[in-house]
DOKE-627644 format. One line per 4 residues: number of its first residue (from 1); their letters; for each residue z, y, x of N, C-alpha, C, O. Coordinates in pm, 1 decimal. Each point is the difference from the previous one (the first is absolute). Layout:
N
NUM	A	Z/Y/X/Z/Y/X/Z/Y/X/Z/Y/X  ...
END
This chain:
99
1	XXXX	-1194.3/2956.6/791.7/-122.4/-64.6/-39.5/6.4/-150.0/21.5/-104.8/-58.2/27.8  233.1/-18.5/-39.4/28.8/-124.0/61.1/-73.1/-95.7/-97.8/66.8/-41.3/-94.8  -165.9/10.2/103.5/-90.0/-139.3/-81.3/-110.9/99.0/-95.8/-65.9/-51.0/-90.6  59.2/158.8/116.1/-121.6/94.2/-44.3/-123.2/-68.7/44.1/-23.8/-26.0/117.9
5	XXXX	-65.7/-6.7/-233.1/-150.5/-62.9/57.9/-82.1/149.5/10.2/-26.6/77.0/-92.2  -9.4/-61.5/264.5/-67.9/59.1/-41.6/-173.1/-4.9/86.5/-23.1/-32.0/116.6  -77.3/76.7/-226.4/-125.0/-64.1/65.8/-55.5/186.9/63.1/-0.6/104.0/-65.8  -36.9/-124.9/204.3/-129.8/120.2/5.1/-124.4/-43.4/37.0/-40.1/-87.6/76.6
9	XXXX	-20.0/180.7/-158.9/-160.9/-13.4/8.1/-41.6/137.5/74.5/-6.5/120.9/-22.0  -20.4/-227.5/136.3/-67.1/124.8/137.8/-96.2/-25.0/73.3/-8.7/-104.4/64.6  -89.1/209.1/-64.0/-126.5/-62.3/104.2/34.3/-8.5/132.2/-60.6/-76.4/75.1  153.0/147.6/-36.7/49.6/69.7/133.4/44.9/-46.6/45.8/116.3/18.6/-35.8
13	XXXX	-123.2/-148.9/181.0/104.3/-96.7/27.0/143.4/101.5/47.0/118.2/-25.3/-22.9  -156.0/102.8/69.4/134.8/83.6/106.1/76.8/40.0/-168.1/106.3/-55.9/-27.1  -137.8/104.4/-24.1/93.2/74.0/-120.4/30.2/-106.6/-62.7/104.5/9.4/-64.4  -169.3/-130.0/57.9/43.1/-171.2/-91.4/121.7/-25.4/109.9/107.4/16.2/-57.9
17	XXXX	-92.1/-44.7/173.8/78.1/-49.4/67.0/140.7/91.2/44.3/101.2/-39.5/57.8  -130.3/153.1/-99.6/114.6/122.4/35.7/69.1/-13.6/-141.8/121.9/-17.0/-1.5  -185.8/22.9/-107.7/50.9/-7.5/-121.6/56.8/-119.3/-85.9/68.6/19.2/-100.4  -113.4/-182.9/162.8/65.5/-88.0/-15.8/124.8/-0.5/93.6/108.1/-53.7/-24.3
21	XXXX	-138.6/114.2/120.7/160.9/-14.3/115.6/109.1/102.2/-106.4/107.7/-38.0/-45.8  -158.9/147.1/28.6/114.3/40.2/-62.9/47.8/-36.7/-89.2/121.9/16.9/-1.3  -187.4/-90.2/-129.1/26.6/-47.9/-149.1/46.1/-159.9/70.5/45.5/-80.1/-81.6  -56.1/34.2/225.9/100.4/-107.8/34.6/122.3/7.1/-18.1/81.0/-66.2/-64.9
25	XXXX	-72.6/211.6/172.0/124.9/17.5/29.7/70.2/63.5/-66.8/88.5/76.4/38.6  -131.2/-109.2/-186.0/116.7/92.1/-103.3/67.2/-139.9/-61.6/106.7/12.5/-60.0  -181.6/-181.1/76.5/20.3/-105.9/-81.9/-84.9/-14.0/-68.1/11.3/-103.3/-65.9  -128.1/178.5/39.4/-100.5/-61.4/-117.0/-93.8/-83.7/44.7/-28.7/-9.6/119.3
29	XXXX	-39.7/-74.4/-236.1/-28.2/-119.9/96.4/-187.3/80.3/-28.8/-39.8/26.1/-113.5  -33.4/-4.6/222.1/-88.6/72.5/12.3/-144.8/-113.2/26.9/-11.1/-102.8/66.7  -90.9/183.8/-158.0/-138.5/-74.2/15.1/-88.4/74.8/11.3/-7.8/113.3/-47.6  -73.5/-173.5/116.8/-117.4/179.0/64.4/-117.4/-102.2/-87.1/16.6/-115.1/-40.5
33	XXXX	-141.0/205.5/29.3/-116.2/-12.6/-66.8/-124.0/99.1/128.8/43.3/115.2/-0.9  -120.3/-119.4/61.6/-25.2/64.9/54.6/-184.5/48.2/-93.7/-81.2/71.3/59.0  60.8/-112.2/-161.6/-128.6/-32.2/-73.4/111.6/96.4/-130.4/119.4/25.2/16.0  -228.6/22.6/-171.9/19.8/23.5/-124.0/-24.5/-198.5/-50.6/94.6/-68.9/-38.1
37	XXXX	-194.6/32.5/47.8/-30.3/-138.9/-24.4/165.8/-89.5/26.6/53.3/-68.6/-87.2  -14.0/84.5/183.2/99.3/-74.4/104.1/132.3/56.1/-90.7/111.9/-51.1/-4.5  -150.5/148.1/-52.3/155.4/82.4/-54.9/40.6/-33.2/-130.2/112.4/-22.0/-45.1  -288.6/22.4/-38.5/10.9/-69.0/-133.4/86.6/-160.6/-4.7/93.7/-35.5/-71.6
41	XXXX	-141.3/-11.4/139.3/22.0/-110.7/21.8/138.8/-77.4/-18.1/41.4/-76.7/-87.0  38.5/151.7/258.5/117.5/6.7/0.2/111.2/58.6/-133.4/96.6/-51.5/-56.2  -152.6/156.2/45.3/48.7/28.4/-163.8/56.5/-86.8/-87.2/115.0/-14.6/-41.4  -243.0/-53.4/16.6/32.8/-103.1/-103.6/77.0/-121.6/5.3/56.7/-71.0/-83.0
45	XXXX	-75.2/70.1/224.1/93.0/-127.0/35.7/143.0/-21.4/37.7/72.8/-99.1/-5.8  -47.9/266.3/61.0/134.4/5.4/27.6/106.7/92.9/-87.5/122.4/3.6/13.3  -239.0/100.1/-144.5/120.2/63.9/-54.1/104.1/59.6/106.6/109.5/-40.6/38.9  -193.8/162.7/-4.3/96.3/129.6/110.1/97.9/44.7/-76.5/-33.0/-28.4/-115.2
49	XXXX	130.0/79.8/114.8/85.4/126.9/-16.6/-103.9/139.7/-9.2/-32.0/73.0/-93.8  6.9/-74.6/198.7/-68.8/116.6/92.7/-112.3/-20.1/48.1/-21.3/-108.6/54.0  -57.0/184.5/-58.9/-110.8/-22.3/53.3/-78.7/158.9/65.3/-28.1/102.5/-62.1  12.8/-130.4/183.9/-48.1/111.8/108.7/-83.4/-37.5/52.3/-20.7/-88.4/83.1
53	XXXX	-73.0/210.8/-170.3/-186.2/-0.1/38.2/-41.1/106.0/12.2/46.4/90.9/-68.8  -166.9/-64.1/178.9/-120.5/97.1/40.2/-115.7/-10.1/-128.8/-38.1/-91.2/-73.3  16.1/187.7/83.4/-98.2/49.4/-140.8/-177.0/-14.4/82.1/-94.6/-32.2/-71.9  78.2/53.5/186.1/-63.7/-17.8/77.0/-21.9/-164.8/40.4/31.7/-23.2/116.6
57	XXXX	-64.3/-55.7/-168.3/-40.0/-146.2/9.8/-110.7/-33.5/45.6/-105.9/34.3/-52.7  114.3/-106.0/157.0/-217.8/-7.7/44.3/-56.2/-80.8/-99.4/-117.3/21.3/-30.6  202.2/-141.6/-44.9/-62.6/-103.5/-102.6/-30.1/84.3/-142.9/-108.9/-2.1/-57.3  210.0/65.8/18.2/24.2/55.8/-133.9/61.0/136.7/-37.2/60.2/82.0/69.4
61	XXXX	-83.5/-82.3/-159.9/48.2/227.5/-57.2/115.1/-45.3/-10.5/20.2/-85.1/-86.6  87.4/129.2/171.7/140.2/-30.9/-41.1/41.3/90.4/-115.0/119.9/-2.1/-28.2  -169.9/51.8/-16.4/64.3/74.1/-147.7/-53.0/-89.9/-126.5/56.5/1.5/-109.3  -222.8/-113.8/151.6/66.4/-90.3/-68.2/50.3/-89.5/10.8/33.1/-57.7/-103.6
65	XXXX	-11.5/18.8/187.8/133.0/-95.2/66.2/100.2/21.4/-72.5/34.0/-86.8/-80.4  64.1/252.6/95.4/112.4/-18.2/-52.0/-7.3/45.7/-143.4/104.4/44.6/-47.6  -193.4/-48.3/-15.3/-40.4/24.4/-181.9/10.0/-159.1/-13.8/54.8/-42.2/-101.8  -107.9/-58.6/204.6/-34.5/-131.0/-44.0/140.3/-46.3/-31.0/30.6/-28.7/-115.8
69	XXXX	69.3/19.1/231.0/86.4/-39.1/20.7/142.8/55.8/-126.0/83.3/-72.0/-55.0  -100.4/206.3/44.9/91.3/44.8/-78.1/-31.0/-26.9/-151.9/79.0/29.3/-89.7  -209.8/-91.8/68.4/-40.3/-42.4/-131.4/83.9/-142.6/-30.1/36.1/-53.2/-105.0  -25.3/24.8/214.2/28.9/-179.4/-12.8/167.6/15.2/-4.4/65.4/-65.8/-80.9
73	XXXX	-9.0/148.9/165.7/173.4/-5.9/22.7/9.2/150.7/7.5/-83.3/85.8/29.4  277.6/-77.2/-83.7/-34.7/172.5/16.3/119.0/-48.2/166.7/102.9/-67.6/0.6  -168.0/129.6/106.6/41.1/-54.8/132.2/-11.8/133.5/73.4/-84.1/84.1/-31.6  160.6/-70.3/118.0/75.0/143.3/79.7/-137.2/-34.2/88.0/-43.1/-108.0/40.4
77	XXXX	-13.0/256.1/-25.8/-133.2/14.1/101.9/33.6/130.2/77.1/14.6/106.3/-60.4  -1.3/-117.6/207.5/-16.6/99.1/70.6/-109.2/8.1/62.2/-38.9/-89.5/75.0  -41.1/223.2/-102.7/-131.2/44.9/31.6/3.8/40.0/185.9/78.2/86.6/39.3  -153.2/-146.7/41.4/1.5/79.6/157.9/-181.5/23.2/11.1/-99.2/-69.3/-22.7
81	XXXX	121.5/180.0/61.4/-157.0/-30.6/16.4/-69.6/179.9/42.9/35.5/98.6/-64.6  -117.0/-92.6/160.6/-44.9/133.2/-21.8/-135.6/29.7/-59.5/-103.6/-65.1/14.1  128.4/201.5/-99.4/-82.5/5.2/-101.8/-114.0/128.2/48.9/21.8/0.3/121.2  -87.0/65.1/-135.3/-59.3/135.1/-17.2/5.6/42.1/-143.3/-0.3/-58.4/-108.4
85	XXXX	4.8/165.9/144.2/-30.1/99.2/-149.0/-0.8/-79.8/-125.7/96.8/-52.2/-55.3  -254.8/51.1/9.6/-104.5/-11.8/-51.7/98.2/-150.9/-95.2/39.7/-7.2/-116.2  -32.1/-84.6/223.7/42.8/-162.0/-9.7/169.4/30.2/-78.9/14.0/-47.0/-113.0  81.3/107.8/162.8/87.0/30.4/-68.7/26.2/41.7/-111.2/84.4/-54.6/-71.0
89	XXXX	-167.5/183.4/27.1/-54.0/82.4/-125.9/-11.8/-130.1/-86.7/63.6/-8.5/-105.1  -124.4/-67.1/137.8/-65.7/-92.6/-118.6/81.0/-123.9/-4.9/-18.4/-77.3/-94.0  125.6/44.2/205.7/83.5/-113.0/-44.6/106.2/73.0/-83.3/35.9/-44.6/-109.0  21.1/173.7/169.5/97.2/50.7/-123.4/-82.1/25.8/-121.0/90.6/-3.8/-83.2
93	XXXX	-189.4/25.4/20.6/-60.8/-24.7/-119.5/35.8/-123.4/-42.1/79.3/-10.9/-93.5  -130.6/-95.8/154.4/70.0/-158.6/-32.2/82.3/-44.5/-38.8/14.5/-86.7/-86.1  63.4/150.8/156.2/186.2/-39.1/-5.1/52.5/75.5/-151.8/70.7/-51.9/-86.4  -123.5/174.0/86.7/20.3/110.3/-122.3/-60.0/-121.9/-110.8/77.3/-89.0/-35.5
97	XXX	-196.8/91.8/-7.3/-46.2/-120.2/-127.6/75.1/-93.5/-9.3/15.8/-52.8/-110.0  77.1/-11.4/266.9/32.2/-184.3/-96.8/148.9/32.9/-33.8/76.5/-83.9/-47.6  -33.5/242.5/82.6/134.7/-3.9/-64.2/-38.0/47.9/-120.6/83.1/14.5/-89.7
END
């Protein structure tokens, strides 16, 4: 992952700081967002590789977060996040329509 940009968008300081240490220590050059607002942002300015986000955002619906984002660039998104039931059911509906 040697010069991999990669950004996460996490509310969670402990899982932001465990998960930039590791995407350090692979060589990628790593940017945390701890906001959806804070993530858009960074986005635009740094053009990720990668981008690792919680769907669970206190600012914003991270599903549209990453509809926003994948509209603008087609950009590698790894989903972390815990879901219930109900909330899952209906993001795999989501995911099913934009393919």
């Amino acid at each position: 992952m040697d010069g991999l940009q990669v950004l996460l968008i996490i509310d969670d300081r402990g899982t932001l700081e465990i998960l930039s240490d590791l995407f350090a220590a692979t060589g990628a050059r790593v940017s945390a967002a701890s906001s959806g607002e804070q993530g858009l942002h960074c986005f635009h300015v740094l053009h990720p590789d990668l981008v690792v986000m919680d769907l669970k955002l206190g600012d914003v619906d991270g599903r549209q977060l990453y509809a926003q984002m994948r509209s603008l660039r087609d950009v590698k998104v790894i989903i972390l996040t815990v879901l219930g039931e109900e909330y899952r059911s209906a993001w795999g509906q989501c995911l099913s329509e934009a393919d």
